[in-house]
C-alpha positions as CSV (number, residue, x, y, z in Angstrom):
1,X,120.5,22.9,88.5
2,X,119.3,25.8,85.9
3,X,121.0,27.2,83.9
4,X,121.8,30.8,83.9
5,X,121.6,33.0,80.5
6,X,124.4,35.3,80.2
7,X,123.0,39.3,80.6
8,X,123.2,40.0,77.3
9,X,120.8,37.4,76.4
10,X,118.0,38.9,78.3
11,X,119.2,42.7,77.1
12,X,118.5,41.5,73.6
13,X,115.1,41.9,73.7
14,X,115.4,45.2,75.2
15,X,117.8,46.6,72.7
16,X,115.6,45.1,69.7
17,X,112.7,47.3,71.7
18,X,115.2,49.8,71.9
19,X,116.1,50.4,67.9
20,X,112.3,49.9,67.1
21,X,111.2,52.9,69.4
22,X,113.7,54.8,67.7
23,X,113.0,53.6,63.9
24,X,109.0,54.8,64.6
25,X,110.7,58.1,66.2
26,X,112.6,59.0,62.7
27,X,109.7,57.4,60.7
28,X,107.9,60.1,63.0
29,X,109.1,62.9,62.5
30,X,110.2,62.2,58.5
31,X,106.2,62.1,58.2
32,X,104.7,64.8,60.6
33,X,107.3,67.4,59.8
34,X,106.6,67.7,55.8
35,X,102.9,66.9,56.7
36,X,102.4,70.0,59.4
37,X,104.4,72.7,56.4
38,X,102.1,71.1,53.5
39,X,99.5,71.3,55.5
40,X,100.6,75.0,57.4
41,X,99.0,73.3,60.4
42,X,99.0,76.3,63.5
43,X,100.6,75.5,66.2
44,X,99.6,78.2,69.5
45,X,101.3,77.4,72.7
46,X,97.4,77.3,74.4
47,X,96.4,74.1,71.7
48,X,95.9,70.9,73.6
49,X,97.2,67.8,71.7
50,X,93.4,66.8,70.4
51,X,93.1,69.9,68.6
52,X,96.5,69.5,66.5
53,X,96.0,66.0,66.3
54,X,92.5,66.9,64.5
55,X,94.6,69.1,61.6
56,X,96.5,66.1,60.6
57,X,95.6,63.0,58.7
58,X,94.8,59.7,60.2
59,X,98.2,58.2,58.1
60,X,100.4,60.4,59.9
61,X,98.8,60.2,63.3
62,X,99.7,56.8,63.9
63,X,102.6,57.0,63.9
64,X,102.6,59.7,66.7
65,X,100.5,57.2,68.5
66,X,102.9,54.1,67.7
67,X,105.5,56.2,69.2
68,X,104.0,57.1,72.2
69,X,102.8,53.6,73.2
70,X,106.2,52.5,72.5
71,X,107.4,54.9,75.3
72,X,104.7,54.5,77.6
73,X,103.7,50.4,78.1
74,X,107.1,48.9,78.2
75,X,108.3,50.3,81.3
76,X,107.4,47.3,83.3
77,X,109.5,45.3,80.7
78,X,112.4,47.4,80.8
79,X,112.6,47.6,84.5
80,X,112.5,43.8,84.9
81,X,114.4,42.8,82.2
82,X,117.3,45.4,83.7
83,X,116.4,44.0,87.1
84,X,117.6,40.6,85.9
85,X,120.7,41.2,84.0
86,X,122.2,42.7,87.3
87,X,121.0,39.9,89.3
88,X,122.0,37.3,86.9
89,X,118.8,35.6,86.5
């Protein structure tokens, strides 16, 4: 018969994912925030994201792009990871 994992095995993973989402959001912000005052970037309400993308440098861009992949792909992994802690599996 297999052998079940305990839940917090599997919810390692997710918490590892989980602390590296946030390290790239205060990595973030601790890079675009002095970047956008050096740089007086404008911000109007009516600017889509490509044109204040296009007033920053490529070195603080990706990071902004790190963090929003890290929010957007792993949703299928968080949703079945969670799915089996509760069922036990």
């Amino acid at each position: 018969m297999a052998e079940t994992l305990p839940a917090s095995a599997i919810l390692q993973p997710v918490m590892a994912l989980v602390l590296w989402t946030f390290v790239m959001w205060v990595w973030l912000y601790a890079t675009r925030i002095p970047a956008i005052r050096r740089l007086r970037v404008k911000m109007p309400p009516t600017q889509t994201k490509e044109a204040f993308n296009a007033q920053l440098p490529p070195e603080v861009r990706w990071k902004a792009d790190n963090y929003n992949h890290l929010l957007e792909q792993p949703v299928l992994f968080y949703a079945v990871a969670l799915t089996l802690a509760v069922l036990g599996a």
